[in-house]
Backbone as JSON, one array per atom type, in Angstrom:
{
  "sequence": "XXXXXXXXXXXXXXXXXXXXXXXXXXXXXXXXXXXXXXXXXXXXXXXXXXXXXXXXXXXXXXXXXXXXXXXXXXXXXXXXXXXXXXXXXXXXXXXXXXXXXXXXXXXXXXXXXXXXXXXXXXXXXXXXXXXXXXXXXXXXXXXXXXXXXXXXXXXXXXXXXXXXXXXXXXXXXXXXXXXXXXXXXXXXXXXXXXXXXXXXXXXXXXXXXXXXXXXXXXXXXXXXXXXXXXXXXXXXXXXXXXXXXXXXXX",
  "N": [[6.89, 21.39, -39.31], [6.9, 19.11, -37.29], [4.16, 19.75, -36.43], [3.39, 18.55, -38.9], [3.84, 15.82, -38.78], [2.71, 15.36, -36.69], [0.12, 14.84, -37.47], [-0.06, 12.98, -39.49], [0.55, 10.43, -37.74], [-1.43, 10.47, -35.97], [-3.2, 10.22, -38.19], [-2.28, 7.32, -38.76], [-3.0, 6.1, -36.36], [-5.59, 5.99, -36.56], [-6.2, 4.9, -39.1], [-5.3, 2.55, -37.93], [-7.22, 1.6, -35.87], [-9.69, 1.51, -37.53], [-9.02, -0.96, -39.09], [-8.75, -2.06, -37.29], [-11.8, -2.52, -36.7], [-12.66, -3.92, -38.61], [-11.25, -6.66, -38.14], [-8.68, -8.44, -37.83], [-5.37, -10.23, -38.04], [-4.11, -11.88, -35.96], [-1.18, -11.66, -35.57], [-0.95, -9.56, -37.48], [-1.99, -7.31, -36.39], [-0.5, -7.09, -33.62], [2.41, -6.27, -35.14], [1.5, -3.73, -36.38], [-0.09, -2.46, -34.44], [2.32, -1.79, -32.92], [4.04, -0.13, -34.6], [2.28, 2.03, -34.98], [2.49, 2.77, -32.1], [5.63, 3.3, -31.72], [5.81, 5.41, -33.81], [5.03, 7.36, -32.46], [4.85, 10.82, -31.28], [6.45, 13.24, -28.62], [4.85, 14.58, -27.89], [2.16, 12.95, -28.36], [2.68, 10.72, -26.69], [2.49, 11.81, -24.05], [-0.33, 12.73, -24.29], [-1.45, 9.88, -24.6], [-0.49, 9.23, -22.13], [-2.53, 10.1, -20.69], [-5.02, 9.47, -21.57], [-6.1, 10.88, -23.53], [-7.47, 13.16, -26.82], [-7.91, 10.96, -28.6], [-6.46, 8.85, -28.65], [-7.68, 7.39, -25.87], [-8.92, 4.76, -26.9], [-6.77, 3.31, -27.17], [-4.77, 3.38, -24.8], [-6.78, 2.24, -23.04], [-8.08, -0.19, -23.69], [-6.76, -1.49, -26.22], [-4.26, -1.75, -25.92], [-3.94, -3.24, -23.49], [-5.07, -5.95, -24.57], [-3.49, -6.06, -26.03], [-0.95, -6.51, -25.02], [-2.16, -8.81, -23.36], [-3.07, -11.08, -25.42], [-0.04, -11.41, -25.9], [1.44, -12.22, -23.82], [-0.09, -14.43, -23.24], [1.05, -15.94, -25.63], [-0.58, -16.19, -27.58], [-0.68, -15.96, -30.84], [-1.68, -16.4, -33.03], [-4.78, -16.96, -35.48], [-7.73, -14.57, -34.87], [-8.7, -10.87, -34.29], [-10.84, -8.51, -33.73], [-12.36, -5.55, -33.35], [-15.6, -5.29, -30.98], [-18.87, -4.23, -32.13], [-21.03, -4.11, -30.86], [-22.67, -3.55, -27.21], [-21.83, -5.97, -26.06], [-19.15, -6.73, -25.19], [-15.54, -5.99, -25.44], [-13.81, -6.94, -27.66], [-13.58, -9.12, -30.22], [-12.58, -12.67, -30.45], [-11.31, -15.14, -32.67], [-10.48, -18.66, -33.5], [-9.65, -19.39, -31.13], [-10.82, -21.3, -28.6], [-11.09, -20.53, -26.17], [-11.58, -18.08, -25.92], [-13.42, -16.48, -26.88], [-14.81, -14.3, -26.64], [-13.57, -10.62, -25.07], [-13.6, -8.59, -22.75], [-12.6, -5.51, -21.21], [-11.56, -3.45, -18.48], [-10.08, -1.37, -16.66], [-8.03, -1.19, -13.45], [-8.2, 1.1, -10.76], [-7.93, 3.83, -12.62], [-8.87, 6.01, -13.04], [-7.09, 7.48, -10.81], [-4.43, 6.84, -11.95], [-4.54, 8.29, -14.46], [-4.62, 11.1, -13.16], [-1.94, 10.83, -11.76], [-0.4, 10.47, -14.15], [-1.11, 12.94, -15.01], [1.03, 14.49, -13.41], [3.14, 13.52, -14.35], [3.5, 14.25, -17.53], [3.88, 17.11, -16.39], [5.56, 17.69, -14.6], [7.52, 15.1, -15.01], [8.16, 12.96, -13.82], [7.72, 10.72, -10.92], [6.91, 9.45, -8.23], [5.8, 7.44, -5.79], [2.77, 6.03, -5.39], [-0.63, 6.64, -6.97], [-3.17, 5.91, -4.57], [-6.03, 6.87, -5.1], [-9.84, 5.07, -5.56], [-11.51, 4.39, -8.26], [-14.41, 5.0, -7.87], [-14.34, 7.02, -5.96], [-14.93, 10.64, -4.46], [-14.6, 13.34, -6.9], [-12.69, 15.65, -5.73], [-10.94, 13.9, -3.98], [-9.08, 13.16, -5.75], [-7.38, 15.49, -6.37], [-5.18, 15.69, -4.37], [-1.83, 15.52, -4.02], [0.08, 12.7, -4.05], [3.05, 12.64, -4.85], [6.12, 11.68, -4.34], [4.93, 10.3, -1.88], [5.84, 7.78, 0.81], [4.7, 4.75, 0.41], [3.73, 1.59, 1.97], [4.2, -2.09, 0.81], [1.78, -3.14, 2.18], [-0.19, -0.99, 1.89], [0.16, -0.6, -1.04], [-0.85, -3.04, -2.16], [-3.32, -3.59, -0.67], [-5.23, -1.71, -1.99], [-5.08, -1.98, -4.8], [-6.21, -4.8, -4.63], [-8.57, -3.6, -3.73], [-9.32, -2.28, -6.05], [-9.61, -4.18, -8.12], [-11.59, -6.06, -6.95], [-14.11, -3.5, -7.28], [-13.34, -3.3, -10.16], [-14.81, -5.96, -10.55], [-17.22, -6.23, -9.81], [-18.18, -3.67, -10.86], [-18.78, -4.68, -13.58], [-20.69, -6.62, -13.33], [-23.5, -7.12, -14.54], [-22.79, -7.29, -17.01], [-22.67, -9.33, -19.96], [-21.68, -11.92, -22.06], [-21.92, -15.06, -23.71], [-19.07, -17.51, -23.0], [-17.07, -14.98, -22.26], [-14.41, -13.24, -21.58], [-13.07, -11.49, -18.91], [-10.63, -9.17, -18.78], [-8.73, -7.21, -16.65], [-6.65, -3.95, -16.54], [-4.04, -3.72, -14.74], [-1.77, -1.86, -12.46], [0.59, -3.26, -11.96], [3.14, -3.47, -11.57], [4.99, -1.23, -10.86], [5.53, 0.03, -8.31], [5.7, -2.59, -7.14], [7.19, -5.66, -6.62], [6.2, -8.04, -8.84], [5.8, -10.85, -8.34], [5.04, -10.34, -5.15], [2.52, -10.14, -5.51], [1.51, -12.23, -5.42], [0.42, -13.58, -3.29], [-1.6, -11.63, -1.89], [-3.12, -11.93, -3.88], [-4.64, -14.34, -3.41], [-6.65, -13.76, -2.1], [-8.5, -12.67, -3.35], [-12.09, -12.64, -4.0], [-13.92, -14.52, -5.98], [-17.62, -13.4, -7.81], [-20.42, -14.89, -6.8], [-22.71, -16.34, -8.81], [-21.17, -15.3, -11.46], [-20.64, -13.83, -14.13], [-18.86, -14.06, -15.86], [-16.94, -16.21, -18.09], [-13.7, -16.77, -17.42], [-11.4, -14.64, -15.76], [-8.37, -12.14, -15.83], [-6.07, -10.35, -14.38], [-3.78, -8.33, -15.58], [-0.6, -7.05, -15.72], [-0.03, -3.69, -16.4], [1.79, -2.62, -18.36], [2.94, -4.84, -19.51], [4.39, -6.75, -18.11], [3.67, -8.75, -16.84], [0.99, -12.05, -16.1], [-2.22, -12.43, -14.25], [-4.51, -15.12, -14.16], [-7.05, -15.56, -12.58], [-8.78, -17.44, -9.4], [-11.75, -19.69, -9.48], [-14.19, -21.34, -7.97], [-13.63, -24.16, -8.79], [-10.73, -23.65, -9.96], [-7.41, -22.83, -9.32], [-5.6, -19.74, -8.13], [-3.29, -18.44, -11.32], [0.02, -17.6, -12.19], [0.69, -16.05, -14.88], [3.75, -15.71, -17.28], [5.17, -13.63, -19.5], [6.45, -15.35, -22.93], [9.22, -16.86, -24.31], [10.48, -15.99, -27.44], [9.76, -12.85, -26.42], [6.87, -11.28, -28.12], [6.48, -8.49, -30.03], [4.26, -5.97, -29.08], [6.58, -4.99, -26.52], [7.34, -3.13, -25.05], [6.65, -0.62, -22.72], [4.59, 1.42, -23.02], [4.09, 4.23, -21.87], [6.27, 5.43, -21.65], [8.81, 7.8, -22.96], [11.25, 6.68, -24.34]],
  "CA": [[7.27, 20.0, -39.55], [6.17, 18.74, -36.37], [2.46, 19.18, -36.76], [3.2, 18.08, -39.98], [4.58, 14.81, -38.53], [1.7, 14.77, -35.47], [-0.92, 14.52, -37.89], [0.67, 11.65, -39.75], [0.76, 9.3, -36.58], [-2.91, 9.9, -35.67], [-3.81, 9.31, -39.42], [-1.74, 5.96, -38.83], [-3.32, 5.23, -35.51], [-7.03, 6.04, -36.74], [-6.11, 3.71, -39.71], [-5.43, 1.12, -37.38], [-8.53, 1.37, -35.42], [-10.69, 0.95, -38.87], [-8.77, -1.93, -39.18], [-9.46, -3.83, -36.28], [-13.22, -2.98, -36.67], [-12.95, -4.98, -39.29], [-10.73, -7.36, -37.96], [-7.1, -8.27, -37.92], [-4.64, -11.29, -38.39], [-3.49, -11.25, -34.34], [-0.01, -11.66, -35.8], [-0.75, -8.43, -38.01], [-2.42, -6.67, -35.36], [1.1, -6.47, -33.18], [2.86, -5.57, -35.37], [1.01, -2.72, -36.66], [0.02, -1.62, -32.88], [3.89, -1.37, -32.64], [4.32, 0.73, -35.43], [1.72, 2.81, -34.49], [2.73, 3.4, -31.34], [6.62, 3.59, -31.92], [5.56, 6.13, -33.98], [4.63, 8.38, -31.57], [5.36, 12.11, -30.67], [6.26, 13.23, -27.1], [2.83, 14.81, -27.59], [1.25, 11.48, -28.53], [2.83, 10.17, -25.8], [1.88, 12.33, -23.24], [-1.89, 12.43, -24.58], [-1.7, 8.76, -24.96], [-1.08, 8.54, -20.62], [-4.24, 10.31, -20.07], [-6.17, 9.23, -22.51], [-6.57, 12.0, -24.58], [-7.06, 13.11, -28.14], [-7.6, 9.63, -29.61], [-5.48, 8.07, -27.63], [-8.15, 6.52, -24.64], [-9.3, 3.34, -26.77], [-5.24, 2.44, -27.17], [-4.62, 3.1, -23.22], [-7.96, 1.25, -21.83], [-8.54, -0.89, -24.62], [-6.21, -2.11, -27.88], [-2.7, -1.89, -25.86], [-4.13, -4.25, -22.21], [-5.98, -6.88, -25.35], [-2.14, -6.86, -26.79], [-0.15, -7.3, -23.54], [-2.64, -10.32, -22.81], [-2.26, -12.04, -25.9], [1.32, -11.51, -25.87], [1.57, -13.09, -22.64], [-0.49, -16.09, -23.13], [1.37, -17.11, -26.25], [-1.65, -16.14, -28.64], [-0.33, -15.3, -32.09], [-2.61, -16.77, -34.74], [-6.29, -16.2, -35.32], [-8.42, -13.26, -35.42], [-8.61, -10.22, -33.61], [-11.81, -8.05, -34.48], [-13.19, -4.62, -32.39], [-16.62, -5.78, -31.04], [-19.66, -2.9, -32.55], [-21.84, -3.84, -29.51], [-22.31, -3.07, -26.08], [-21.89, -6.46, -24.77], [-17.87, -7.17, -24.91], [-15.31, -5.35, -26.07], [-13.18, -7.75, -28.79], [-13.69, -10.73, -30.42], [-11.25, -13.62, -30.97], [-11.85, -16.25, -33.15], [-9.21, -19.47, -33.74], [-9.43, -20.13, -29.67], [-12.5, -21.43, -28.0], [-11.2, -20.19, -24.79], [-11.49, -16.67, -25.69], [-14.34, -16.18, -28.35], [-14.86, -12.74, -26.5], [-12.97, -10.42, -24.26], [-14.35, -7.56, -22.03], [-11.31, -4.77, -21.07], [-11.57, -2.64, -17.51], [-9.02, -1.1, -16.11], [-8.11, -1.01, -12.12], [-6.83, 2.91, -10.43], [-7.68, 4.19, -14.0], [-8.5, 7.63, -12.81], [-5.54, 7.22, -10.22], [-3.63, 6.73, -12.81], [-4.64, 9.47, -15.49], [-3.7, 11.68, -12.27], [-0.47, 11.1, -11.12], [0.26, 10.59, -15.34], [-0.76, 14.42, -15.35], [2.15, 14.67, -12.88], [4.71, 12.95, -14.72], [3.58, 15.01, -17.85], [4.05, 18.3, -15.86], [7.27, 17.81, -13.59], [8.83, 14.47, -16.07], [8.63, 11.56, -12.88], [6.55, 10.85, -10.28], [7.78, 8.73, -7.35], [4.64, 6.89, -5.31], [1.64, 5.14, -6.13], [-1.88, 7.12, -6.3], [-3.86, 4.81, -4.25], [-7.83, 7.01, -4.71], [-10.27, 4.67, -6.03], [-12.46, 4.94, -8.82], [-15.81, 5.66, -7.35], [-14.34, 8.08, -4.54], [-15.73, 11.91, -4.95], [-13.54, 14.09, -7.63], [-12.11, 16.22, -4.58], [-9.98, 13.17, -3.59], [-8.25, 13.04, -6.87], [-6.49, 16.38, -6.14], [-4.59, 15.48, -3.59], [-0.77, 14.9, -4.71], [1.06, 11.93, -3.66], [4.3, 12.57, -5.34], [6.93, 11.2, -3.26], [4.78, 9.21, -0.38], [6.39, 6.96, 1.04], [3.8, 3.72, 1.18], [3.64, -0.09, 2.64], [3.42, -2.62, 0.07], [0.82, -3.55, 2.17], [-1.1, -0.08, 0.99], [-0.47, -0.68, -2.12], [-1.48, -4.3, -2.66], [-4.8, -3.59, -0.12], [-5.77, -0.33, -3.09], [-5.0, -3.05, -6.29], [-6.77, -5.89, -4.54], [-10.23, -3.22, -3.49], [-9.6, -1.86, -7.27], [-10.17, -4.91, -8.7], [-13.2, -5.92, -6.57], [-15.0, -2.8, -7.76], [-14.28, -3.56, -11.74], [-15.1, -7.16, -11.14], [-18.39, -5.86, -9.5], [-19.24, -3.35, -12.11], [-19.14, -5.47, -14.83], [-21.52, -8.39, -13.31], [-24.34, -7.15, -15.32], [-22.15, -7.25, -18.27], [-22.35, -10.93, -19.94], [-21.91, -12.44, -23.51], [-21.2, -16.29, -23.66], [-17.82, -17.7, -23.41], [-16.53, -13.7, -22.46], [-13.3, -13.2, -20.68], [-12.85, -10.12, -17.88], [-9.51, -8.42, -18.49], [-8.19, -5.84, -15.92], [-5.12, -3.57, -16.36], [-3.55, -2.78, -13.5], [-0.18, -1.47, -12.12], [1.36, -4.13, -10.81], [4.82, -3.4, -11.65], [5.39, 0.36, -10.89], [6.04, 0.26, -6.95], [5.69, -3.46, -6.29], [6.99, -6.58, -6.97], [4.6, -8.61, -8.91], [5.38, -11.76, -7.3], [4.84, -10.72, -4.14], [1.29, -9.64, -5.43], [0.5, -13.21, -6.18], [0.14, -14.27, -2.4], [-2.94, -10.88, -1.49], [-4.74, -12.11, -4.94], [-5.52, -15.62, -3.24], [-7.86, -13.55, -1.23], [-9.68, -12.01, -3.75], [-13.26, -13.92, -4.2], [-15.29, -14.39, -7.42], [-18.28, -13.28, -6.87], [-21.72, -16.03, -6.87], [-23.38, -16.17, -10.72], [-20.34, -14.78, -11.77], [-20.7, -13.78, -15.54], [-17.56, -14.57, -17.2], [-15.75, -17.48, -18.35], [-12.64, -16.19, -17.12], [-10.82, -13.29, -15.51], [-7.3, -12.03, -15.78], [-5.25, -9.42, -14.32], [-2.67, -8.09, -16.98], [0.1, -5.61, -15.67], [-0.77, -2.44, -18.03], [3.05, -2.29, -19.15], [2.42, -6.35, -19.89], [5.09, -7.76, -17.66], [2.97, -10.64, -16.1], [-0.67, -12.08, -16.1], [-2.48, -13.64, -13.25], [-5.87, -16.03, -13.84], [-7.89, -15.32, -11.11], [-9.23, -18.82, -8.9], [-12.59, -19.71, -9.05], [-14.6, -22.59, -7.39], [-12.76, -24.95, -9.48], [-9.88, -23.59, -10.53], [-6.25, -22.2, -8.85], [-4.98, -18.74, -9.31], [-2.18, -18.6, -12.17], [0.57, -16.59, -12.84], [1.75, -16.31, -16.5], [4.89, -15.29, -17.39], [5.37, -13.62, -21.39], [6.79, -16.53, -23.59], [10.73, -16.18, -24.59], [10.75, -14.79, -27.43], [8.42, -12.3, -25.97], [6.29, -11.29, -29.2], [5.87, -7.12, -29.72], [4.95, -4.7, -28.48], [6.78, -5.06, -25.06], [8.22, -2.21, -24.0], [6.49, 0.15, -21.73], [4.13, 2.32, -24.13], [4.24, 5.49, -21.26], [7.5, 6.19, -21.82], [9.54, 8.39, -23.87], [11.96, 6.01, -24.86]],
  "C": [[6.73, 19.09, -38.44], [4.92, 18.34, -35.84], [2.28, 18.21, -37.66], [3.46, 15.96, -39.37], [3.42, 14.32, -37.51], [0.55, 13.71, -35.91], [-0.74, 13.06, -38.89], [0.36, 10.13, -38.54], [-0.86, 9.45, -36.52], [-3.72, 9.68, -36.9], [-3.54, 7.43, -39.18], [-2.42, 5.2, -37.55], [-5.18, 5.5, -35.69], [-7.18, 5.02, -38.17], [-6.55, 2.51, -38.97], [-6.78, 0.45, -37.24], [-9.52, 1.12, -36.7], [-10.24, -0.38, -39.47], [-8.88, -3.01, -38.33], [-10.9, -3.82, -36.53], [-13.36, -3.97, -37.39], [-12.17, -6.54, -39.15], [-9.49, -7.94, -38.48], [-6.51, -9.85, -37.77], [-3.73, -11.11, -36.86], [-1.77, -11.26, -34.28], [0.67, -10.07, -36.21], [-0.89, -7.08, -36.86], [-1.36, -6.35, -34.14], [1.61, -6.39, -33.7], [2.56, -4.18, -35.97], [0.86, -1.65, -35.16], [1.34, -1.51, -33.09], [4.4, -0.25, -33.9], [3.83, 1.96, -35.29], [2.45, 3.98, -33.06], [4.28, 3.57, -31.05], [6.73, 4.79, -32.73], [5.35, 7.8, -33.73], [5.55, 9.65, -31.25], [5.72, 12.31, -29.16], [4.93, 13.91, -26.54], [1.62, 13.78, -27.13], [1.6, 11.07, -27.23], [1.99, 10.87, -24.07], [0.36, 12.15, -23.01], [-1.71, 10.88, -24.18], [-2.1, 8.18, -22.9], [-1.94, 8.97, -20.01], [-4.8, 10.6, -20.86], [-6.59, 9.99, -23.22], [-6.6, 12.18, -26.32], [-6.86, 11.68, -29.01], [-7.41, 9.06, -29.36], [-6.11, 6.74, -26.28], [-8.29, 4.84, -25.6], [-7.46, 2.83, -26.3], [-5.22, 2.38, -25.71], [-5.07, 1.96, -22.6], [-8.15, 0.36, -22.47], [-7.35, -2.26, -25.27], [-4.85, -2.55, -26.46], [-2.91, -2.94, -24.87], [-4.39, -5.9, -23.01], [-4.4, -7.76, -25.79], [-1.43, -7.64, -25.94], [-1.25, -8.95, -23.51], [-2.63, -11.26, -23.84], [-0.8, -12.83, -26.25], [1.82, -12.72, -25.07], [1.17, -14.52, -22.56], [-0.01, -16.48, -24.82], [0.62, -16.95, -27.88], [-0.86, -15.35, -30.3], [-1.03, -15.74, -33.27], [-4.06, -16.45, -34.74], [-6.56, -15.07, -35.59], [-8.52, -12.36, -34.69], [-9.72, -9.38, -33.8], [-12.34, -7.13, -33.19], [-14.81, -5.32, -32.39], [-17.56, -4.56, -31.09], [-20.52, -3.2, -31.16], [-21.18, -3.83, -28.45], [-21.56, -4.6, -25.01], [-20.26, -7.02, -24.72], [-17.06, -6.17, -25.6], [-14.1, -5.65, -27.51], [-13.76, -9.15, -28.46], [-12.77, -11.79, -31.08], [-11.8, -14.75, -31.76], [-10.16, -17.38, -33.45], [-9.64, -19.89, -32.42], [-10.29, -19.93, -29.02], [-12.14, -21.15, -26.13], [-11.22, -18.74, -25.02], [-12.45, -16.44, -26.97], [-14.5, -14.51, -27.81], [-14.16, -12.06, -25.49], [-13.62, -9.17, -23.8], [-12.91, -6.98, -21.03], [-11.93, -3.59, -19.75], [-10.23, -2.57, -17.03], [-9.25, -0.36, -14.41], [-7.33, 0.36, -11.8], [-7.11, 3.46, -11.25], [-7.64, 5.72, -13.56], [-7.26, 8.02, -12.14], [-4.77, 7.92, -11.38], [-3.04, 7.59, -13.53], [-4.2, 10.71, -14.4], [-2.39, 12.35, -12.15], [-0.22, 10.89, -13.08], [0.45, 12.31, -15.67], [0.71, 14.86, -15.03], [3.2, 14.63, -13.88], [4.66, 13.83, -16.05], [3.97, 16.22, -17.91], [5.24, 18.32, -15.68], [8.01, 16.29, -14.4], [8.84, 12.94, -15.01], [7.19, 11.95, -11.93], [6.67, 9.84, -9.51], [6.36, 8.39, -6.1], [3.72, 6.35, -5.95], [0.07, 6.29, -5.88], [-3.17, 5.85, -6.22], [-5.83, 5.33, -4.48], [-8.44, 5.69, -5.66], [-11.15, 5.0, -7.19], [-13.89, 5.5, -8.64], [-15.52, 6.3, -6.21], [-14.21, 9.43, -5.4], [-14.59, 12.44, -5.74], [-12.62, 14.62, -6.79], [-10.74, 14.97, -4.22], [-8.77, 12.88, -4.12], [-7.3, 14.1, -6.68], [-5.22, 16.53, -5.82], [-3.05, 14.76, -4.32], [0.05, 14.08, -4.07], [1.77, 11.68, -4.27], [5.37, 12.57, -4.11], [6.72, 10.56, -1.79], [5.24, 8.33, -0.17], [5.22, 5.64, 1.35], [4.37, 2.11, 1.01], [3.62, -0.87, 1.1], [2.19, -2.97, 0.56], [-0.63, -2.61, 1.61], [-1.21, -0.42, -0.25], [-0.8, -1.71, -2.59], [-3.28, -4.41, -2.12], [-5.54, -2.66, -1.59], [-6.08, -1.16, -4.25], [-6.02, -3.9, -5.99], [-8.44, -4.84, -3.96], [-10.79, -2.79, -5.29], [-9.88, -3.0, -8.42], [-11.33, -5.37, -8.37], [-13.59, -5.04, -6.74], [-14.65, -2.74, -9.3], [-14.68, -4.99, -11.55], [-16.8, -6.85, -10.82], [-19.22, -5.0, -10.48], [-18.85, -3.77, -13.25], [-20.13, -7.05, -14.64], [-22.53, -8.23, -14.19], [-23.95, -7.59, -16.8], [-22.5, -9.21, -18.85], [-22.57, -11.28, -21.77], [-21.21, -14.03, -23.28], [-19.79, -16.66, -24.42], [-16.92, -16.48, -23.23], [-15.41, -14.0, -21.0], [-13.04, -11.72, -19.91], [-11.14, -10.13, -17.87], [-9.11, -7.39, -17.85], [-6.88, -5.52, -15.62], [-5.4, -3.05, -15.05], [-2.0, -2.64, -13.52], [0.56, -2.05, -11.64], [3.17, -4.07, -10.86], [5.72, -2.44, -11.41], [6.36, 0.14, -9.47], [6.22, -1.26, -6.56], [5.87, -4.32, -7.28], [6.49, -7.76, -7.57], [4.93, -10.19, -8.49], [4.88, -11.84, -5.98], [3.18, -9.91, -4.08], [0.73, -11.05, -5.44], [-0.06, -13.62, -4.64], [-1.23, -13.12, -1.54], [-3.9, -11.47, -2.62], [-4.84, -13.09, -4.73], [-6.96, -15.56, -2.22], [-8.75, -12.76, -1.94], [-10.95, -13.5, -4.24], [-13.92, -13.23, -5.55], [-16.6, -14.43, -7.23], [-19.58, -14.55, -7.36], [-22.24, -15.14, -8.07], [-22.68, -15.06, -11.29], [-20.68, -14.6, -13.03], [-19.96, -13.78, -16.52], [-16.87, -15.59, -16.78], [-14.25, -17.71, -17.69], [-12.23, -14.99, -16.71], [-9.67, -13.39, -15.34], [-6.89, -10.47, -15.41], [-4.0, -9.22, -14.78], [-1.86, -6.85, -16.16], [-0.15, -5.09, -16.95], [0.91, -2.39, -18.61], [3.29, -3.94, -19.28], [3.8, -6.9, -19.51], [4.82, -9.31, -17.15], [1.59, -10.35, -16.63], [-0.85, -12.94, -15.32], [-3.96, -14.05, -14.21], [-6.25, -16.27, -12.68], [-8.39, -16.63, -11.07], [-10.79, -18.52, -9.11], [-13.04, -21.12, -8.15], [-13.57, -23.76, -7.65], [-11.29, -24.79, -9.81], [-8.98, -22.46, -9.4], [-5.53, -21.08, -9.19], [-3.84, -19.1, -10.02], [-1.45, -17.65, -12.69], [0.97, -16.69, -14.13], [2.45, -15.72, -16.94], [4.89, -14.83, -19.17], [6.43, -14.97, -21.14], [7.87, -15.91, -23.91], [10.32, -16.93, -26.1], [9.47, -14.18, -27.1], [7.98, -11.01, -27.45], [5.95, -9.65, -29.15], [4.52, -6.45, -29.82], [5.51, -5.01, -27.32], [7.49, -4.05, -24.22], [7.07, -1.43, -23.3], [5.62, 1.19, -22.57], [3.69, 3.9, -23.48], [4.89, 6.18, -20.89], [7.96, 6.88, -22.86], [10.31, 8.04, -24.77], [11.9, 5.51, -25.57]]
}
C-alpha cells in the first residue's frame, strides 16, 4: 500500500511539472504545488531535502519561485517553466518580472547536514562549507557547533557573492536573480538585514533585479543597487499557500 501510495504522489508531482511547462494560472500553480507537496510521503520528504528522485527541480527551483511570489503579493498572471538555457521561469501579467533566474546559496551545505537530519531526525548548527570548496570539506559534521551569528551571516553574505558571480554571464532582458537561502534556521532574519547593506552588485551587472528569498519563505530582501535601497518584504496577511516549511514532516 505504501509503494502503492509513493507512486501516486510522484505521478501527481510529474503531472505538475508538465503543467508548468506549459504554463500555469499563478493562482493555480499554488495551489496545486500545495497539493502536491502536502501530499507527500516521509520518503518524498526526505528525498525532496536532498534533492533526490524527482524531487531537485521542486527544492532548487518550483518551491524558492513560489515562496517569492507569495511574498511579494503576486497572485494573478502566468507562471510558465522556461525550455531554454537563458532563465529559468517566465512571468507574464507583471513587467517587473517577465523572467526569473533561481540559484540557491549553501546548497550543497545544505543537502549535507539534510542527510543528517534524515539519518539521526534533527540537526542543531548551521553547515557553513561553501559551494566551490573541495568535496573533502563537506564531510566534516557540524551537528551541534556552537557558532557566532557573526559566522553565520559572514558564510550567507560570501554564499551569495559566489551565486551572484556565477550567474553574470547568465542574461535575458528584464530577468530577475532569485537566491534561496537559510536565513531563518539559526538566525534572526532581521538582524541579517544590517550585513546585506554590505553586499555590492557587481559593475555590468546582468539582471534587472535580485532577491534573497528565505528557502522556507519567511521573508524577502531586494538587494541595493546604484540607485536603489535594500528592501525587506514581509509575506502579505493573508499569507497565500504554500507556507509552511516544505522540509518537515509535519
Amino acid at each position: 500500500m505504501r509503494h502503492s501510495l509513493k507512486s501516486i504522489v510522484e505521478q501527481q508531482a510529474e503531472e505538475f511539472r508538465i503543467k508548468l511547462d506549459l504554463g500555469m494560472e499563478i493562482n493555480n500553480f499554488q495551489e496545486q504545488l500545495n497539493i502536491v507537496m502536502q501530499a507527500r510521503t516521509k520518503q518524498d520528504i526526505a528525498n525532496y531535502r536532498i534533492a533526490e528522485n524527482g524531487w531537485r527541480p521542486y527544492s532548487s527551483e518550483i518551491v524558492p519561485v513560489s515562496h517569492f511570489l507569495s511574498i511579494l503579493g503576486i497572485r494573478h498572471g502566468t507562471i510558465r517553466k522556461a525550455p531554454q538555457s537563458d532563465c529559468d521561469f517566465y512571468i507574464s501579467g507583471h513587467p517587473d518580472f517577465k523572467a526569473i533566474e533561481v540559484t540557491a546559496a549553501l546548497a550543497r551545505a545544505q543537502i549535507e547536514q539534510n542527510r543528517i537530519i534524515n539519518k539521526q531526525g534533527s540537526y542543531y548548527g548551521f553547515a557553513l562549507e561553501q559551494d566551490d570548496e573541495p568535496k573533502k570539506n563537506f564531510k566534516e559534521d557540524r551537528n551541534g557547533y556552537a557558532l557566532s551569528t557573526n559566522d553565520i551571516t559572514t558564510a550567507l553574505q560570501d554564499a551569495i557573492d559566489i551565486c551572484i558571480e556565477n550567474k553574470r554571464e547568465k542574461f535575458h532582458q528584464n530577468t530577475c536573480l532569485l537566491v534561496a537561502a537559510p536565513l531563518d534556521e539559526n538566525l534572526c532574519i532581521e538582524k541579517f538585514c544590517v550585513p546585506l547593506q554590505t553586499l555590492v552588485i557587481p559593475e555590468k551587472y546582468p539582471f534587472k533585479q535580485t532577491f534573497i528569498v528565505d528557502k522556507n519563505g519567511k521573508a524577502c530582501f531586494r538587494l541595493k543597487t546604484e540607485h536603489t535601497a535594500l528592501t525587506m518584504i514581509r509575506p502579505p496577511l493573508p499569507f497565500p499557500a504554500p507556507a509552511d516549511d516544505y522540509n518537515c514532516c509535519t
